[in-house]
C-alpha positions as CSV (number, residue, x, y, z in Angstrom):
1,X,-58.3,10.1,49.3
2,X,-57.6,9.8,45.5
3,X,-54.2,11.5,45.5
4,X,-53.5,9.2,48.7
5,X,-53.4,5.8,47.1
6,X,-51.9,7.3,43.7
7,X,-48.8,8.7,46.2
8,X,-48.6,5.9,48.4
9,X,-47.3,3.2,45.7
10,X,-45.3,1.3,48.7
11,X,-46.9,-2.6,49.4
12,X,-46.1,-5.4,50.3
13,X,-47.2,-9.1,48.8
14,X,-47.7,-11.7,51.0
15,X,-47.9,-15.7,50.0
16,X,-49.2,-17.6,52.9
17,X,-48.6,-21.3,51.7
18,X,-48.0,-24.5,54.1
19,X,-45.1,-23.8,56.4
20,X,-44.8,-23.2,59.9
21,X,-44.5,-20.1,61.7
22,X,-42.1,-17.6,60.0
23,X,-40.8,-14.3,60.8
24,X,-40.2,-11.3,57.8
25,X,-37.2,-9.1,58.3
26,X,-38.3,-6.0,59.7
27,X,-39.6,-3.4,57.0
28,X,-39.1,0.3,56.8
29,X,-41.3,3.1,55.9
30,X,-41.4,7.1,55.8
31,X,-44.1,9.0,55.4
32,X,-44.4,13.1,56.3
33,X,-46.2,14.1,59.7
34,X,-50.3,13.7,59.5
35,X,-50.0,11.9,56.4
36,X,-50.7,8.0,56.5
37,X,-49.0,5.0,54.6
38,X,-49.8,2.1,53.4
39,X,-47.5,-1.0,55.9
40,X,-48.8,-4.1,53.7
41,X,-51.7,-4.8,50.9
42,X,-52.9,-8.7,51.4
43,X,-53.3,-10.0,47.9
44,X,-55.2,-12.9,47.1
45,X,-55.9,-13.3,43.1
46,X,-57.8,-16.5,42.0
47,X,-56.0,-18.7,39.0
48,X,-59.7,-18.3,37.2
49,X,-58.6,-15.1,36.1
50,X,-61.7,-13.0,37.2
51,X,-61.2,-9.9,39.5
52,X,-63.0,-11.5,42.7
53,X,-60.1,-11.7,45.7
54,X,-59.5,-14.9,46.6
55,X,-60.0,-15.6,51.0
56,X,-57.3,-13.9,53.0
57,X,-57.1,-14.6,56.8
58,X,-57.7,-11.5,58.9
59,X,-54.5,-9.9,60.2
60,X,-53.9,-9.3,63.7
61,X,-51.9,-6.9,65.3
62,X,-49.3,-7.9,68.0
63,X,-47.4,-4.4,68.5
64,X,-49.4,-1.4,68.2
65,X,-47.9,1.6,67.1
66,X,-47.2,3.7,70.4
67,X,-47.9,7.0,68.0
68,X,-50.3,6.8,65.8
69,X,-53.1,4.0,64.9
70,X,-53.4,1.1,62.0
71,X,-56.4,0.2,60.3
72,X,-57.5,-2.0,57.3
73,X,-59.0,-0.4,54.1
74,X,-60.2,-2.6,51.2
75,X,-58.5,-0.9,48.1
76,X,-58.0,-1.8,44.5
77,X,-54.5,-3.2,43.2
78,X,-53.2,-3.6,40.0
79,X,-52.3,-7.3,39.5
80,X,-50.3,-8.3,36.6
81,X,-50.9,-10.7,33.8
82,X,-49.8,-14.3,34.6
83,X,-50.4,-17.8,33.9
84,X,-53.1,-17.1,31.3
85,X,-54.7,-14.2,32.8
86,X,-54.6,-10.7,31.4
87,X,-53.6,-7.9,34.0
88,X,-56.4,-6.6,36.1
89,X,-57.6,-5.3,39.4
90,X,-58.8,-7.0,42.3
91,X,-59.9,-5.8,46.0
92,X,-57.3,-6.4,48.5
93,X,-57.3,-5.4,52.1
94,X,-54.4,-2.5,52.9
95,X,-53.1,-1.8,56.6
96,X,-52.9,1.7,56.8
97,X,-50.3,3.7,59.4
98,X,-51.5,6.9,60.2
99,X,-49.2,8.7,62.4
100,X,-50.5,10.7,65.7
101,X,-51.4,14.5,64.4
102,X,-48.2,16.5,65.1
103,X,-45.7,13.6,65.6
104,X,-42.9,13.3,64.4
105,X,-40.0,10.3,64.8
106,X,-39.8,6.0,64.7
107,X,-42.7,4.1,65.1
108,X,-43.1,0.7,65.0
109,X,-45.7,-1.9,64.3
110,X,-45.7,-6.0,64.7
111,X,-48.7,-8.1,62.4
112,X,-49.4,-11.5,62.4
113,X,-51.6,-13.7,59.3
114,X,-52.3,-17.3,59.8
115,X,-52.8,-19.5,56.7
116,X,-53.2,-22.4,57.2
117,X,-50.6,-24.5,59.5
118,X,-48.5,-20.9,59.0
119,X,-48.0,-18.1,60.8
120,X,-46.5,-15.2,59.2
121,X,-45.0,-12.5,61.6
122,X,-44.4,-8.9,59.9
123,X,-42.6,-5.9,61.7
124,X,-42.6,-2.4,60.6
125,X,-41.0,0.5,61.3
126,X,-42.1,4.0,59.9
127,X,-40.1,7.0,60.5
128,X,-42.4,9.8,60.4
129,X,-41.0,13.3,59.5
130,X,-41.7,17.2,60.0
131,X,-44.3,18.4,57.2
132,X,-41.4,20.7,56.2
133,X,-38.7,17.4,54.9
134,X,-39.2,16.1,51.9
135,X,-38.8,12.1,51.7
C-alpha cells in the first residue's frame, strides 16, 4: 500500500466556498489494469496552522463506474507552507478508482460535495490499460 500512494502523486484540490451549484470540466486519468488511482483528495487545512483537517462534507457519488468500484480512504497529504504556517501534513479523505480485475478501457465516474449553499459536480474519466502498456 506504501508504494501505492508514493506512485499515485495525481489529486485534485477542491475549495468549496459560497456559490451555487457548479460543474468541473471533466478530468482524465490512466492507471494500468488491477491497479487503482487516486480521482480526487478533499483537503481541508485549518488557518491555525496545526495538522488537524478541517470539516469536509461527505462526497456522494452520482455515476458509478460501470467497471470497477470507488471508495474513500483517509490518507496523509503534504500541504504547503502559507499564510504563517510552516509546511506539514494533514489527513484528508481520497476517492480511490480501482478498476474491475482484468479490465481494460474508459471508465467514467460523476461526484457531487455540497458546502454550504454549493454544490460542486466532478466527472472523471479513467482509461484503464493492459498490464503490459506503460503510461
Amino acid at each position: 500500500m506504501k508504494r501505492f500512494f508514493g506512485v499515485l502523486t495525481i489529486a485534485t484540490t477542491l475549495a468549496l466556498f459560497g456559490q451555487p451549484a457548479t460543474a468541473q470540466s471533466e478530468k482524465e486519468f490512466k492507471t494500468k489494469s488491477g491497479t487503482p488511482v487516486i480521482i480526487v483528495n478533499f483537503v481541508s487545512a485549518r488557518q491555525d496552522c496545526s495538522s488537524n483537517p478541517g470539516p469536509i462534507a461527505v462526497p456522494v457519488i452520482r455515476e458509478k463506474p460501470t467497471n470497477g468500484n470507488v471508495h474513500m480512504q483517509v490518507v496523509a497529504t503534504d500541504i504547503a507552507a502559507s499564510h504563517g504556517c510552516p509546511a506539514r501534513k494533514i489527513p484528508t479523505i481520497a476517492l480511490v478508482y480501482t478498476p474491475a480485475k482484468d479490465f481494460v478501457g474508459t471508465d467514467s465516474v460523476q461526484v457531487e460535495i455540497e458546502a454550504g449553499n454549493r454544490t460542486t459536480t466532478l466527472r472523471y474519466r479513467v482509461t484503464v490499460q493492459a498490464t503490459a502498456e506503460r503510461l
